[in-house]
KOLFI-547014 format. One record per residue (C-alpha): residue in one letter; x, y, z. Coordinates in nm, 3 decimals, m for minus. Layout:
<nodes>
> type_xx_yy_zz
> a_X_Y_Z
...
</nodes>
This chain:
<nodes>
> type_xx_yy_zz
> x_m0.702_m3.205_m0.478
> x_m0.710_m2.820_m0.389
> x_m0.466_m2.591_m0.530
> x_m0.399_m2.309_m0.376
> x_m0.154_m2.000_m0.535
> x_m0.062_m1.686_m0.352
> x_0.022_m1.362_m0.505
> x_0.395_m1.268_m0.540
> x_0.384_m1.010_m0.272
> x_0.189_m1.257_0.001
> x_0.466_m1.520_m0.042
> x_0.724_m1.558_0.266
> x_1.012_m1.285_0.241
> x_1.279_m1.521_0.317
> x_1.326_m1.927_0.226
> x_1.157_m2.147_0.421
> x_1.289_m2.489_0.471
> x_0.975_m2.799_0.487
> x_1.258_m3.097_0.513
> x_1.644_m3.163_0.590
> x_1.882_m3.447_0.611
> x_1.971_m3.525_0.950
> x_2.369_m3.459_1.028
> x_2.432_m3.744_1.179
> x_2.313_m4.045_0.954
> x_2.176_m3.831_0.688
> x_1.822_m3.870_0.744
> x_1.593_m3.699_0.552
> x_1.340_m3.534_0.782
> x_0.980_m3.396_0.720
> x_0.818_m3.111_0.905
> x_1.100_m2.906_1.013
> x_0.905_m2.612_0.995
> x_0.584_m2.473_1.102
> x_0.454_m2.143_0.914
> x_0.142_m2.004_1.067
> x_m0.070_m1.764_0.889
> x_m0.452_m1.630_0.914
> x_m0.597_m1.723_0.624
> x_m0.941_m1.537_0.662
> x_m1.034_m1.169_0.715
> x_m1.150_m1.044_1.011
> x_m1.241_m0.687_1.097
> x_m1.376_m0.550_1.447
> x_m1.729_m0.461_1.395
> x_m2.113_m0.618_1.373
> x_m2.279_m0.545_1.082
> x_m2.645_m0.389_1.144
> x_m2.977_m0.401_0.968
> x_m3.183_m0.143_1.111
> x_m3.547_m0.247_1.140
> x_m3.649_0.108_1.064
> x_m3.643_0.283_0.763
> x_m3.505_0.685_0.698
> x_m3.748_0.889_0.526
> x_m3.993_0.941_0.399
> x_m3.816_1.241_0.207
> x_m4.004_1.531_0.298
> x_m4.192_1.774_0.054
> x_m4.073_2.098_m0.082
> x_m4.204_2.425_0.154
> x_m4.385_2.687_m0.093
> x_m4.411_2.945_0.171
> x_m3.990_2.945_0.108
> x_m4.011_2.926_m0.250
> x_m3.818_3.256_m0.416
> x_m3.973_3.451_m0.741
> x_m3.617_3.488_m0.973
> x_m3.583_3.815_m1.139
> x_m3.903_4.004_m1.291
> x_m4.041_4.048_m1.622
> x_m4.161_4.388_m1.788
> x_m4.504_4.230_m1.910
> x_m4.744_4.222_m1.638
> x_m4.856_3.891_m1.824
> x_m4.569_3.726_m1.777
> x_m4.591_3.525_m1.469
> x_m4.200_3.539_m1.274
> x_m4.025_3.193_m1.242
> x_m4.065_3.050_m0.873
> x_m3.758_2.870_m0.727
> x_m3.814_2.569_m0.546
> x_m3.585_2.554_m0.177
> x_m3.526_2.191_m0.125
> x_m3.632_2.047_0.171
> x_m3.400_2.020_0.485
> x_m3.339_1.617_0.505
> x_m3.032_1.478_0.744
> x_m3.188_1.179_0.923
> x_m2.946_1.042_1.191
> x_m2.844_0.658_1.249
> x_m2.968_0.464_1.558
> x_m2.676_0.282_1.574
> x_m2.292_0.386_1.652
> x_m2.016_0.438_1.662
> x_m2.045_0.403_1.274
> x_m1.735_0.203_1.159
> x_m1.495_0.361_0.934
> x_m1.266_0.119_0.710
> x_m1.082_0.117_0.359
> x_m1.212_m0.181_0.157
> x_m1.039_m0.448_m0.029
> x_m1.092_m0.616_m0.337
> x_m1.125_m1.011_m0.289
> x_m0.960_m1.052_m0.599
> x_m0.656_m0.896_m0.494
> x_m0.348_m0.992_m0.322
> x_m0.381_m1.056_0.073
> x_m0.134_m0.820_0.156
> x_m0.318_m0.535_0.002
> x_m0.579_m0.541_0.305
> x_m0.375_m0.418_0.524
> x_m0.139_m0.129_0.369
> x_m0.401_0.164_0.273
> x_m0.405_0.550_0.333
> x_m0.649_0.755_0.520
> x_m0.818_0.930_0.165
> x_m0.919_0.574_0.118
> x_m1.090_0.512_0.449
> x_m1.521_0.543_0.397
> x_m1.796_0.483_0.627
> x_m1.935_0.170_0.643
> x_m2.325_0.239_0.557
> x_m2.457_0.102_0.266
> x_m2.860_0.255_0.172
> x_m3.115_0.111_m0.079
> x_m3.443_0.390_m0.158
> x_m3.755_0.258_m0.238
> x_m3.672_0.219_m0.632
> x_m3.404_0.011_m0.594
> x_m3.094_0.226_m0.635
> x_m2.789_0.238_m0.423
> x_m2.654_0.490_m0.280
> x_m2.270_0.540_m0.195
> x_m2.062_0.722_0.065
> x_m1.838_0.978_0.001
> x_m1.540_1.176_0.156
> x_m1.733_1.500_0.035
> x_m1.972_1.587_m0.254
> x_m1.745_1.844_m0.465
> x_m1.682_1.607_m0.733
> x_m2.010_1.473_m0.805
> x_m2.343_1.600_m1.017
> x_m2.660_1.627_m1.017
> x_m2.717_1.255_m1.101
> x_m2.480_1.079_m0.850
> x_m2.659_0.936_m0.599
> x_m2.393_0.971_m0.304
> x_m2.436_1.120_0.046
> x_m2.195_1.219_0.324
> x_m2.161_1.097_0.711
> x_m2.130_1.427_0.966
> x_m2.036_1.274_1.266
> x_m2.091_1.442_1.607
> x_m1.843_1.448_1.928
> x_m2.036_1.194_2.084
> x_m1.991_0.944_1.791
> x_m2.378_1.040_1.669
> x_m2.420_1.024_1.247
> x_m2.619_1.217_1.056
> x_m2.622_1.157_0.627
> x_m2.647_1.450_0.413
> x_m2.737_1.415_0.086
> x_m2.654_1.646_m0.217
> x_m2.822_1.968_m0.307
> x_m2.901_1.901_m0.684
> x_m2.623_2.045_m0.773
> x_m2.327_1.892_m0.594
> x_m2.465_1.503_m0.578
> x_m2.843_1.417_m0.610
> x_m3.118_1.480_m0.410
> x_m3.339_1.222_m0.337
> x_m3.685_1.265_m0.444
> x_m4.010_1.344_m0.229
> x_m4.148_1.069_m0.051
> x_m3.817_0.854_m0.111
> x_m3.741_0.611_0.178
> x_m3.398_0.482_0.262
> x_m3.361_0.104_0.378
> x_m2.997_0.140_0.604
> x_m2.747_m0.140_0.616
> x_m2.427_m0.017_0.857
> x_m2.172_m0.156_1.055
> x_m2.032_m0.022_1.416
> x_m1.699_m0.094_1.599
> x_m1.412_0.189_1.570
> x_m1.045_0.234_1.746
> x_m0.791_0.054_1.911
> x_m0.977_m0.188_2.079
> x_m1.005_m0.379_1.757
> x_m0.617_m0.458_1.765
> x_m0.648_m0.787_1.959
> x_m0.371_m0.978_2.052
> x_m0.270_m1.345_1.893
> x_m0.482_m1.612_2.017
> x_m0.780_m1.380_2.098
> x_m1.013_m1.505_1.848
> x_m1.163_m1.873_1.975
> x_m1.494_m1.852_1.844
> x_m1.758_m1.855_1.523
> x_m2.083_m1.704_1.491
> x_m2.235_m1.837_1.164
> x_m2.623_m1.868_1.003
> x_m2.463_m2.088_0.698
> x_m2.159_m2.252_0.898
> x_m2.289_m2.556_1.144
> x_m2.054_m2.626_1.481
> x_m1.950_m2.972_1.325
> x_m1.805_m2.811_0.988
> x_m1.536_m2.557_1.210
> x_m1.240_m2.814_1.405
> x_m1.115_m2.485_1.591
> x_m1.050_m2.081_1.543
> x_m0.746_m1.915_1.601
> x_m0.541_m1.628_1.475
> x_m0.185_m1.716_1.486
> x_m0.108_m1.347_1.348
> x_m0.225_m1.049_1.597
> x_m0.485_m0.766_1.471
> x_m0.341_m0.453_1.326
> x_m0.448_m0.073_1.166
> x_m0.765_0.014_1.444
> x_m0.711_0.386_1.522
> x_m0.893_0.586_1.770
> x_m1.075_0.944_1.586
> x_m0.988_1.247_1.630
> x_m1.099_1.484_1.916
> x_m1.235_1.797_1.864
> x_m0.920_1.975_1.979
> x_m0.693_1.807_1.775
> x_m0.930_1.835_1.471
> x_m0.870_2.219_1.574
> x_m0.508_2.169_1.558
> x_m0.483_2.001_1.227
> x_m0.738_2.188_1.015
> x_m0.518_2.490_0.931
> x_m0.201_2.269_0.828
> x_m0.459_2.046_0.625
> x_m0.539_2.289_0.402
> x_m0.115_2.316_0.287
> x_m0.093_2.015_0.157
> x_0.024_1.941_m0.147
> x_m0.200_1.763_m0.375
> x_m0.086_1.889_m0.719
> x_0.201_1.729_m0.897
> x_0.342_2.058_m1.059
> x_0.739_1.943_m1.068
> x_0.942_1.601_m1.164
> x_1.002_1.612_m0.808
> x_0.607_1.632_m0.730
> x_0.555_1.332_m0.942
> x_0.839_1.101_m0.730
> x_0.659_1.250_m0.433
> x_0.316_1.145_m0.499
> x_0.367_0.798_m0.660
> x_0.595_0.704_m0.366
> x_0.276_0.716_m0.153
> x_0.143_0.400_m0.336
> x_0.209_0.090_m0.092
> x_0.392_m0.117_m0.380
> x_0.653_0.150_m0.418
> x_0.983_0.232_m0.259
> x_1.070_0.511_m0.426
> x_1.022_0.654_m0.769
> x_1.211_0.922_m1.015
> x_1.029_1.121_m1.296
> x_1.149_1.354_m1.557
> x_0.986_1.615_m1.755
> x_1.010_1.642_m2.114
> x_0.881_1.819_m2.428
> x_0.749_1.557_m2.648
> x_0.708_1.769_m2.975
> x_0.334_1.903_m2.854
> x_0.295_1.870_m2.529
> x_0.513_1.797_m2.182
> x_0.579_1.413_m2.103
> x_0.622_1.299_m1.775
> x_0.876_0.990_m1.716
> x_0.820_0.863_m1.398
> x_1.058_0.550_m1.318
> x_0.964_0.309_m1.019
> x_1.175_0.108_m0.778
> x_0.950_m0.102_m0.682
> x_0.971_m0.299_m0.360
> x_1.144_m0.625_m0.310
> x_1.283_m0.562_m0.664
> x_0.993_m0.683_m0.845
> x_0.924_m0.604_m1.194
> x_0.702_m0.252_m1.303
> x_0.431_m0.532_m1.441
> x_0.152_m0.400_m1.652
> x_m0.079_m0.433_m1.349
> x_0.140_m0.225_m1.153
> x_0.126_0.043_m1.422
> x_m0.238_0.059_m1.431
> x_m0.251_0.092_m1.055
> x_0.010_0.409_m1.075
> x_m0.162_0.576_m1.362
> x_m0.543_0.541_m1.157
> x_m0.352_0.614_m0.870
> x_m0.146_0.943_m0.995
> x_m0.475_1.080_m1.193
> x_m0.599_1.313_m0.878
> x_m0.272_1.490_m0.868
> x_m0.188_1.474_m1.278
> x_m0.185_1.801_m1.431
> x_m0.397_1.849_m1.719
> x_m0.190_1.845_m2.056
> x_0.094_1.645_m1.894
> x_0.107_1.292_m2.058
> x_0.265_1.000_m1.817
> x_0.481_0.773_m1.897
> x_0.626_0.449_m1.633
> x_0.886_0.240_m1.647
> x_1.124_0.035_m1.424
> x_1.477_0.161_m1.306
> x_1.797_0.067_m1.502
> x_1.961_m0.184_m1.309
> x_2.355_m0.184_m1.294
> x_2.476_m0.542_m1.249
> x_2.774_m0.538_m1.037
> x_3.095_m0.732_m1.047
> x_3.227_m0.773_m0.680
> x_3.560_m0.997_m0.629
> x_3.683_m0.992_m0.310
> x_4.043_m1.100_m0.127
> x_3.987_m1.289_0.234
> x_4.238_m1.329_0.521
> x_4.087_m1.632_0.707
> x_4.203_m1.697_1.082
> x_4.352_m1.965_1.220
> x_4.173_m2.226_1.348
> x_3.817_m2.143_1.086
> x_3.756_m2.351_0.764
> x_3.760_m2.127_0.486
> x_3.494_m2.310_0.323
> x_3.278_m2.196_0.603
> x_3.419_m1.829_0.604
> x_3.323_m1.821_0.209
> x_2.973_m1.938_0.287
> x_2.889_m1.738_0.555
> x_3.057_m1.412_0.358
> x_2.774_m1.550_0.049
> x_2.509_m1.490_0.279
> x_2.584_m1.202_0.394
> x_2.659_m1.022_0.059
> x_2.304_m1.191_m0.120
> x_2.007_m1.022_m0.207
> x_1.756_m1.220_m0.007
> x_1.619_m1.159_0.355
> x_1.651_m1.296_0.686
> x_1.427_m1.555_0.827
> x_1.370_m1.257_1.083
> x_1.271_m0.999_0.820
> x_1.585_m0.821_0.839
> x_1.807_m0.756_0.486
> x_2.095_m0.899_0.352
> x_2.369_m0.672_0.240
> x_2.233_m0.599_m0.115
> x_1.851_m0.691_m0.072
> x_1.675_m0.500_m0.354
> x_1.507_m0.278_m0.090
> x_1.864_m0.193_0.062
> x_1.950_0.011_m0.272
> x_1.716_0.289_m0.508
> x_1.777_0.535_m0.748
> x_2.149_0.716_m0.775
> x_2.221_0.517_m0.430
> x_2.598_0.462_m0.456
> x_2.782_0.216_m0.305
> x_3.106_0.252_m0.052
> x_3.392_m0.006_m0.034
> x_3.431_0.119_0.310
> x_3.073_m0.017_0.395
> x_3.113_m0.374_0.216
> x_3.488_m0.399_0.402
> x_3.330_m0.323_0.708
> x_3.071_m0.578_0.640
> x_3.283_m0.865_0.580
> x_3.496_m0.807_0.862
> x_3.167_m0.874_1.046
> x_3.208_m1.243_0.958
> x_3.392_m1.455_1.216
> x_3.690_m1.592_1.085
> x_3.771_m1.313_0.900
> x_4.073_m1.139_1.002
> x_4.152_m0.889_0.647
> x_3.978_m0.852_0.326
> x_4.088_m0.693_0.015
> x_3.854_m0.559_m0.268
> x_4.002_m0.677_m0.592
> x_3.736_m0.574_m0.857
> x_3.388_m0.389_m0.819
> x_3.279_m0.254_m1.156
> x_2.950_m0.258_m1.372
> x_2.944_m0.645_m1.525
> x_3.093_m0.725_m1.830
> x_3.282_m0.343_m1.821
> x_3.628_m0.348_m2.005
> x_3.950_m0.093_m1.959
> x_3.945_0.173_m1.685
> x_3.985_0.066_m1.333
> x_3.884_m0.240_m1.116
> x_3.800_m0.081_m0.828
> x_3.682_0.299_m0.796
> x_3.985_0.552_m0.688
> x_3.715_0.750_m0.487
> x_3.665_0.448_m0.240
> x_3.289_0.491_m0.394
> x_3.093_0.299_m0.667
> x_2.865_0.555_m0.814
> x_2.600_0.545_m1.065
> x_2.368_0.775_m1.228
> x_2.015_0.905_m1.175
> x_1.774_0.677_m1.322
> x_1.973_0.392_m1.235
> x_2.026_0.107_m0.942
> x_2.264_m0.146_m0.773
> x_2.227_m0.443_m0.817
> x_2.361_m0.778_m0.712
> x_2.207_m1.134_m0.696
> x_2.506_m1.345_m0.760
> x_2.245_m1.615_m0.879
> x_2.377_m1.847_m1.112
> x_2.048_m1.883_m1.339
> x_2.075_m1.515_m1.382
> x_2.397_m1.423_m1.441
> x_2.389_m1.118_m1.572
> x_2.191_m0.952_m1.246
> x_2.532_m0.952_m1.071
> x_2.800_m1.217_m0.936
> x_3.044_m1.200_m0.626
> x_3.340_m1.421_m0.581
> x_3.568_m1.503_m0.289
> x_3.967_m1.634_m0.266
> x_4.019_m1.743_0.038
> x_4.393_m1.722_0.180
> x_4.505_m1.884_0.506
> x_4.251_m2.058_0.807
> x_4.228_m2.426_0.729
</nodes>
């Protein structure tokens, strides 16, 4: 036996029904449904081993070496500066693929939800002692001792590597030669439709072993680069952006970004020696702000954290709502069908076309208040409803004051959120109730 568990946020957003009883006889049936699903990643690209190797690293030119400063004793020989050699070999092969990688060990879903900071070349290099060297956007950030380089790609899709200066990222040695590993494939043309993939090209994976290939689900996230002009156009407005988190408001900004996150509230606060900042998360689908969630915020936050500002993250503060509702059905419906077609459309689940019930967790965030207008309106959608009447929408379990809001609006504060289940194992996350007057 296999067992096989998905991740919370690959599971199917809506239920998914595998048997049912027949109307007719009762019946129980099997294989009602039919959910199809790749189940292996594919990218658009060939990986390439280049037979040649880059290098070797040339050396240093003494005719260019400088003499810094002078000394008074004639003795004294003056220090002479070394100028690094000029080393950018170019790859044979392109165009070089760029892509944002993905952890095995982490959740499907997380392949394909990334942001452009993310997004590296794909060329991997070994020297001649063994060490690996790694890609990055730019160099600013490392020292002397990183061994990272930088891809400098030309109009016509040509790559050249540039390696650091000693300084900013290390230089690789004289005589040092670079064994290249890269992969090519770019744009657009990688979004293939459904059904496109029919075949496997394997050293390890013999023709007998593989029944068929297919992807039921079509390719998605290939982007063509950017032309010269429009990197011309989008250089000046690059350099605005905002990537300090100064304010409260910077904060929400910033750690809405992260794919897991639907919005987010922070608040600043003197802690007794230094400034605190609260950052609360509505997460999406409702989920829980888990400890591995936190961790992902904190490392994702740290580029834009201001130094001296502690961070602290937490879920919302759910308000559990009580929601009792009045319904005029028509003639001619059963009201037992009215009331069970008003539950669905009031519950907190999703559509089996990805679409939201009324108070889905991703319907409702931070301070969102709620209108009795809107839930009227929404139950008047219902056929076989002819008049509804709001009896009682207040926070659960609240005593004295007023059933329903004068205003015609439920509000609440800040920091918190709506919310309504009506799930009887869970109670106290909300509960809605019908009476049904008139039909049959």
């Amino acid at each position: 036996m296999t067992e096989i568990e998905w991740s919370e946020v690959d599971a199917l957003p809506f239920a998914f029904s595998i048997s049912a009883r027949a109307e007719t006889d009762g019946q129980l049936l099997s294989d009602v449904s039919t959910a199809l699903g790749n189940i292996v990643l594919a990218d658009h690209g060939m990986t390439i081993s280049e037979p040649r190797t880059l290098g070797p690293v040339p050396a240093p030119l003494s005719a260019l070496a400088s003499v810094r400063g002078t000394s008074c004793d004639h003795c004294d020989p003056a220090e002479r500066v070394t100028v690094l050699p000029r080393f950018r070999p170019q790859l044979a092969s392109h165009p070089l693929t760029q892509a944002a990688g993905h952890d095995p060990s982490r959740p499907a879903a997380e392949a394909m939800s990334w942001s452009m900071q993310e997004v590296r070349p794909s060329v991997h290099l070994t020297d001649n002692h063994s060490r690996r060297w790694n890609p990055r956007r730019d160099l600013l950030s490392s020292d002397a001792s990183r061994a990272e380089f930088v891809i400098e790609t030309e109009s016509d899709g040509s790559s050249l590597i540039r390696f650091g200066d000693g300084e900013n990222g290390r230089h690789p040695g004289e005589g040092t030669e670079f064994r290249v590993v890269c992969r090519t494939g770019n744009g657009v043309s990688g979004n293939v439709p459904s059904g496109a993939l029919v075949h496997l090209v394997s050293d390890t994976i013999s023709a007998d072993e593989i029944e068929s290939v297919s992807n039921p689900l079509a390719a998605r996230g290939g982007v063509a680069g950017e032309s010269l002009e429009e990197v011309r156009q989008n250089a000046p407005a690059a350099f605005r952006l905002q990537q300090r988190a100064v304010t409260p408001e910077d904060y929400a900004e910033k750690a809405a970004l992260h794919p897991d996150v639907q919005r987010a509230a922070a608040t600043l606060r003197w802690t007794g020696s230094w400034h605190t900042v609260f950052l609360s998360v509505d997460r999406r689908g409702g989920r829980a702000v888990d400890q591995s969630l936190e961790n992902e915020l904190r490392e994702f936050l740290r580029r834009y954290r201001l130094a001296g500002q502690d961070l602290e993250i937490a879920g919302p503060r759910f308000v559990p709502l009580e929601l009792k509702m009045q319904v005029c059905v028509a003639d001619g419906y059963f009201r037992s069908h009215v009331i069970s077609a008003l539950q669905r459309t009031f519950d907190s689940r999703m559509h089996a076309d990805g679409s939201r019930w009324f108070f889905h967790p991703d319907n409702l965030s931070f301070g969102q208040s709620v209108a009795l207008s809107r839930i009227s309106a929404a139950a008047r959608r219902v056929a076989g409803v002819r008049h509804t009447t709001i009896t009682m929408l207040r926070r659960l379990g609240a005593t004295g004051g007023d059933s329903v809001p004068t205003s015609d609006v439920f509000t609440v504060g800040r920091l918190e959120i709506v919310q309504l289940e009506n799930n009887p194992n869970f109670p106290d996350r909300g509960t809605l109730s019908f009476e049904a007057l008139g039909g049959r």
